[in-house]
C-alpha positions in Angstrom: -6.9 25.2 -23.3 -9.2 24.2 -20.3 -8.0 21.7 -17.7 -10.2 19.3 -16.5 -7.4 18.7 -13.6 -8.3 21.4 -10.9 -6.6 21.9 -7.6 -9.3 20.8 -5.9 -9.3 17.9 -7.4 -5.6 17.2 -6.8 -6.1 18.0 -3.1 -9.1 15.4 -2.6 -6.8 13.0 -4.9 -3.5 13.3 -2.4 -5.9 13.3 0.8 -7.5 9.8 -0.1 -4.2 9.1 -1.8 -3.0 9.5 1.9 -6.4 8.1 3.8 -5.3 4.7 1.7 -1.9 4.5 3.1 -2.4 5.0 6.7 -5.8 3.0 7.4 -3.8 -0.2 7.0 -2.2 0.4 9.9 -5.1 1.5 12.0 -6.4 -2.3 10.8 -4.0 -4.5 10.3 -1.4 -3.7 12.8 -2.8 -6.4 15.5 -2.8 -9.2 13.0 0.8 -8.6 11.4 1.7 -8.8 15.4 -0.3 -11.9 16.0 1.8 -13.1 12.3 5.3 -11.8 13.5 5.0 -13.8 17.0 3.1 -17.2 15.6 5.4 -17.6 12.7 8.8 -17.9 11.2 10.5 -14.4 11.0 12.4 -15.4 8.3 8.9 -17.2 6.2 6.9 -14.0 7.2 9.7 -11.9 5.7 10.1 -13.9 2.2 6.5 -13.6 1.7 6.8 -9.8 2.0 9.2 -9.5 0.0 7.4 -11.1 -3.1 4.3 -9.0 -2.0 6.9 -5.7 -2.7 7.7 -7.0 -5.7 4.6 -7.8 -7.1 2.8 -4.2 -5.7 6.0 -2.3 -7.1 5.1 -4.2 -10.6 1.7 -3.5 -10.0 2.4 0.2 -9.5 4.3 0.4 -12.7 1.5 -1.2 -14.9 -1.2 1.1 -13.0 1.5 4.5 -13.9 1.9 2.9 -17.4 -2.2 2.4 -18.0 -3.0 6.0 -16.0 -5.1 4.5 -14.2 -5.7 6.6 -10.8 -8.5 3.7 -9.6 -5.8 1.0 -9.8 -3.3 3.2 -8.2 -5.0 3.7 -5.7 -5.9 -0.2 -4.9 -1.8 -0.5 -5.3 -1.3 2.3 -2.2 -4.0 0.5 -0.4 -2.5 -2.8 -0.3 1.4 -0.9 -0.5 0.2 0.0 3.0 -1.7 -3.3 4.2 2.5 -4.7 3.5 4.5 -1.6 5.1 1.3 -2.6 8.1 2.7 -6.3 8.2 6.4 -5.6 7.4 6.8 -3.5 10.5 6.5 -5.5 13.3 8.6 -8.5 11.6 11.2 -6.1 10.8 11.3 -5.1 14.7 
């Protein structure tokens, strides 16, 4: 049968899917700085920690639904975290 999936479609799908992912780090890499000097390493770190655990969950329930739109929002904010986790991790 007909697919309604074409490879066009995939490609515009991985290049936001990719867009999402790195423009949290063109904006939030000066606050997560600002974060990792004006607080507790160790606070800033357990709150990212939940953060991963709660996006990984929410990546799950997004795969398990199929929902590309709410996978999407999870890479968005997956990257807004790896944005903030960097500079407490170094």
């Amino acid at each position: 049968g007909k697919t309604l999936v074409t490879k066009d479609w995939e490609n515009g799908i991985a290049a936001l899917a990719m867009a999402l992912f790195v423009i949290p780090f063109l904006i939030c890499v000066a606050p997560a700085g600002y974060f990792a000097d004006r607080f507790s390493k160790r606070h800033v770190l357990m709150g990212v920690k939940v953060a991963e655990v709660l996006l990984v969950l929410g990546g799950g329930l997004a795969l398990y639904l199929g929902s590309i739109s709410f996978f999407m929002g999870i890479l968005f904010l997956m990257g807004i975290h790896a944005a903030i986790y960097a500079p407490v991790k170094y």
